[in-house]
C-alpha positions in Angstrom: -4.7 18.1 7.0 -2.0 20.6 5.1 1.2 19.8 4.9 4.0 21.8 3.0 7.5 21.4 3.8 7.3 17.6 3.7 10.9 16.6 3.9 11.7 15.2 1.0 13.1 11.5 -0.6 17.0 11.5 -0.2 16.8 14.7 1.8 19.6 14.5 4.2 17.5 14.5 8.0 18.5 17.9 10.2 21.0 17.6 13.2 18.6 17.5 16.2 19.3 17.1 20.0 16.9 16.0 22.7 17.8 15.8 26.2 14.1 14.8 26.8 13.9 11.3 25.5 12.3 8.4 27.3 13.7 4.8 26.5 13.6 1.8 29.1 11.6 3.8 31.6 14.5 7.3 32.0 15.3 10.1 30.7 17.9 9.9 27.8 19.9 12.1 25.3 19.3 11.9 21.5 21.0 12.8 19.0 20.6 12.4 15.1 24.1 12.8 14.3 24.2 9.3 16.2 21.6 7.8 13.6 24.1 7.5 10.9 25.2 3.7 9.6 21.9 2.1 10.9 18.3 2.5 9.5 16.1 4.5 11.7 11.9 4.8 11.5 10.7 7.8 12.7 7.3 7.6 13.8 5.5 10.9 14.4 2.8 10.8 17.1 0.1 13.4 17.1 0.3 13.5 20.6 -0.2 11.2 23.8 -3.8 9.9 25.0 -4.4 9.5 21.4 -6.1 6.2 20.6 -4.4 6.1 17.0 -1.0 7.2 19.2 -1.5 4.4 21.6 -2.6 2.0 18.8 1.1 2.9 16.7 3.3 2.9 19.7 2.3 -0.4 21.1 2.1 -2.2 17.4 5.8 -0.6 16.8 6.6 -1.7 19.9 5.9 -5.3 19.5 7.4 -5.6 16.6 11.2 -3.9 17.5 12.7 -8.0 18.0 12.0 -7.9 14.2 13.4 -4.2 13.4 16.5 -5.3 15.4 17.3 -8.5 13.4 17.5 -5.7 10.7 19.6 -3.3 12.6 17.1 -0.8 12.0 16.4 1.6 15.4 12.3 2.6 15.8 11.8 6.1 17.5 9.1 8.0 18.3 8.2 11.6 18.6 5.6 13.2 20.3 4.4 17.1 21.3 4.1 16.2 24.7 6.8 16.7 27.8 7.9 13.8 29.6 6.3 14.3 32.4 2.8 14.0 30.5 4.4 10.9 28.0 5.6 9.1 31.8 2.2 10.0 32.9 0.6 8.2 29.5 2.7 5.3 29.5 2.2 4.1 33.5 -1.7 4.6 33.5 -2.2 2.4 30.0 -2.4 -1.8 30.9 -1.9 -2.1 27.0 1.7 -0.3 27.9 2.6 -2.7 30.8 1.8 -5.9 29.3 4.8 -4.8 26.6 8.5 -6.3 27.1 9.6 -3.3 25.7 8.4 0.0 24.4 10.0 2.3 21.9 11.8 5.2 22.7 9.3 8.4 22.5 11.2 11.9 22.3 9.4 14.5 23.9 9.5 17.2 20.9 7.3 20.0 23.0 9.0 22.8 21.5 9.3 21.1 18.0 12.4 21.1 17.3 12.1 18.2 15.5 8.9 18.1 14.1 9.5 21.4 12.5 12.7 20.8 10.6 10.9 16.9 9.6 7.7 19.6 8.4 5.4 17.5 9.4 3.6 20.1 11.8 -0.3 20.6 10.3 -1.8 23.5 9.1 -5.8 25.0 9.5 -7.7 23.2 12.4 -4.6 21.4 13.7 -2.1 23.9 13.3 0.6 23.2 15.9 0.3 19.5 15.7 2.8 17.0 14.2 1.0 14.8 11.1 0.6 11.1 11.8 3.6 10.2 9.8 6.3 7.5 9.7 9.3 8.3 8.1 12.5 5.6 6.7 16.3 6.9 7.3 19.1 4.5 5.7 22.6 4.1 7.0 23.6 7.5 5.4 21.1 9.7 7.0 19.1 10.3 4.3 15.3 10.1 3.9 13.9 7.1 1.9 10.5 6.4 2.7 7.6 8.7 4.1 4.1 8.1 4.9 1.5 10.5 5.8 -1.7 9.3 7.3 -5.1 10.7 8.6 -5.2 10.8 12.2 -8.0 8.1 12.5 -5.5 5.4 10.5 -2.7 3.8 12.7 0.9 3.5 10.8 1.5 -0.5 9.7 4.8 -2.0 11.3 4.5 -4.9 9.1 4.1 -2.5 5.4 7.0 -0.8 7.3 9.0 -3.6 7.9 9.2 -4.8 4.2 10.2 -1.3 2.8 13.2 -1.6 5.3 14.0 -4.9 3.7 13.4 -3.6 0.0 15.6 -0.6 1.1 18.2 -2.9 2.5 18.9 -5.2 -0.3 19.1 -2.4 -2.8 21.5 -0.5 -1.0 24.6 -2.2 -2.8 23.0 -2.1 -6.2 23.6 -6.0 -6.4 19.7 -6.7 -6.4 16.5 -5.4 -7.2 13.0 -6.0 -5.2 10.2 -5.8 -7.8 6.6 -5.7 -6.9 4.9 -9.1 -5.7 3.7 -10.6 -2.5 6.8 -13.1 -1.7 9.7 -10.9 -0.8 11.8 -13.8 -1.9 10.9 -14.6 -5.2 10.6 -10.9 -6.2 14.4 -10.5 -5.7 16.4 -10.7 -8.6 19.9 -9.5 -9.2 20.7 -6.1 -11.3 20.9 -7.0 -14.7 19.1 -7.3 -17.8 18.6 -11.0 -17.6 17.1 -11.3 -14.3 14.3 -8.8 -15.0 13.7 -9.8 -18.1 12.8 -13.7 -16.8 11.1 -12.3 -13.9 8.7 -10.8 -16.0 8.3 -13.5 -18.6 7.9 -15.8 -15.1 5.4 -14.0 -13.7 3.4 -12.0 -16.3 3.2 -14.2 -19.2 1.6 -17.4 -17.1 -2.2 -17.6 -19.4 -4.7 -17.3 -16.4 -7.9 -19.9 -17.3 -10.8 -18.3 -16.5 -13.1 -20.7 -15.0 -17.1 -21.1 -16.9 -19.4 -19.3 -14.5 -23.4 -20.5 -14.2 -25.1 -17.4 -13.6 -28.4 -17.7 -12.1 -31.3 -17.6 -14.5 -28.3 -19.0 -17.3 -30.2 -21.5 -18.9 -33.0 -19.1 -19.4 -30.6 -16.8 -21.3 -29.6 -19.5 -23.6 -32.9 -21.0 -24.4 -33.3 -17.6 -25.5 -30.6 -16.6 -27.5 -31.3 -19.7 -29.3 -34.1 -18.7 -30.1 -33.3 -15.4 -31.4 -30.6 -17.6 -33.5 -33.1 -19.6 -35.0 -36.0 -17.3 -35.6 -32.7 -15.1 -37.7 -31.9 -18.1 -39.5 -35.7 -18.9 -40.6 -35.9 -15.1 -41.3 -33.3 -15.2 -43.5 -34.1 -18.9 -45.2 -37.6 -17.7 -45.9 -36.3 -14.0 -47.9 -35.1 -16.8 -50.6 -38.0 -18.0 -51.3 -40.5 -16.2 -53.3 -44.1 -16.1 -51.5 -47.5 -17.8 -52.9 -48.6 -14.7 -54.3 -45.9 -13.6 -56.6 -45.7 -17.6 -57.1 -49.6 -17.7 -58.4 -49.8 -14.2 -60.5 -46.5 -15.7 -62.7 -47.8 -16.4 -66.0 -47.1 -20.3 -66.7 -45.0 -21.7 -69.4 -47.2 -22.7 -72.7 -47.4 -26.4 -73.2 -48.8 -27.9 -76.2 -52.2 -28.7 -76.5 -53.2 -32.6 -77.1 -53.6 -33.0 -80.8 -51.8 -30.5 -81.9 
């Protein structure tokens, strides 16, 4: 997979029509210029009867009650015409069990693709990258993600960069790193990322004693060693027998002298 032209972080997105959208079972109009003042994800499809397509657009799909309590639009684009994406959509039981599907823009002359550059290079020249892209409320690109074409895009990883995204807007708060969204945000100022730190990175972590297998082994024998170095050591202070027996004794005096 080769990709160049990438567009980039805070890149403003290019003014695209389509005529050949399908949303709520027709054909609709789309526009880009229409996209401004509401978040947008862009999900690139590298094209229908795709398993990792089908996978993206039904897990997106199910999750557009929770985009929408965001006021954040999901979109997709595939290199297919409608009549082959119409085609994909009535003949899958995975697509009829959904309340809803997400729009999917028929992009067969890439018109979007192109200016987004997320059409391959080498062996899949022609074809759009699996790729999910964020848009804020000004139109500008925040968030991309480029994935292999075996690797479905994540709504839920999506979902909470929209909310990062979101709060930050105003400058008012900061979303730092951590698991619960709501404890890792903080206002914008000194204060509040200094005590999020000391709350969350200076907590001492005990490390719990761990019985190995074959442990008491290992200590018998390092005892052992200890002991044998200690004897060692005691015994160098000591003179031996033989330099003991060849020391010429004090003289005494001799009885009667």
């Amino acid at each position: 997979m080769s990709i160049h032209d990438l567009l980039q972080i805070q890149s403003k997105i290019p003014d695209v029509k389509s005529t050949y959208t399908i949303a709520y079972g027709r054909e609709v109009e789309i526009d880009t210029k229409d996209w401004e003042g509401r978040y947008i994800v862009a999900v690139f499809l590298t094209g229908s009867e795709h398993p990792i397509s089908r996978d993206t657009v039904r897990d997106f799909s199910k999750a557009m009650p929770e985009f929408d309590q965001l006021n954040c639009r999901v979109v997709a684009v595939a290199p297919d015409t409608t009549v082959a994406l119409f085609k994909w959509l009535e003949k899958s039981e995975e697509f009829r069990e959904l309340d809803q599907c997400i729009p999917i823009v028929s992009d067969r002359n890439m018109a979007i693709s192109g200016p987004f550059g997320v059409l391959q290079r080498g062996n899949r020249k022609g074809h759009p990258a699996n790729s999910v892209f964020i848009i804020d409320h000004l139109a500008k690109v925040r968030f991309t993600c480029v994935l292999e074409p075996t690797v479905p895009q994540c709504p839920e990883h999506i979902l909470r960069m929209v909310k990062a995204y979101k709060l930050t807007d105003e400058g008012n708060f900061l979303m730092m790193s951590g698991e619960d969204m709501e404890k890792c945000k903080i206002k914008n100022d000194a204060e509040s990322i200094k005590d999020f730190y000391k709350n969350t990175y200076s907590t001492r972590v005990k490390i719990p004693k761990v019985n190995l297998p074959g442990g008491n082994l290992i200590r018998s024998l390092s005892k052992k060693i200890i002991d044998e170095s200690k004897s060692s050591k005691s015994s160098k202070d000591v003179a031996p027998a033989s330099v003991l027996s060849s020391q010429t004794p004090p003289s005494l005096p001799l009885e009667g002298n």
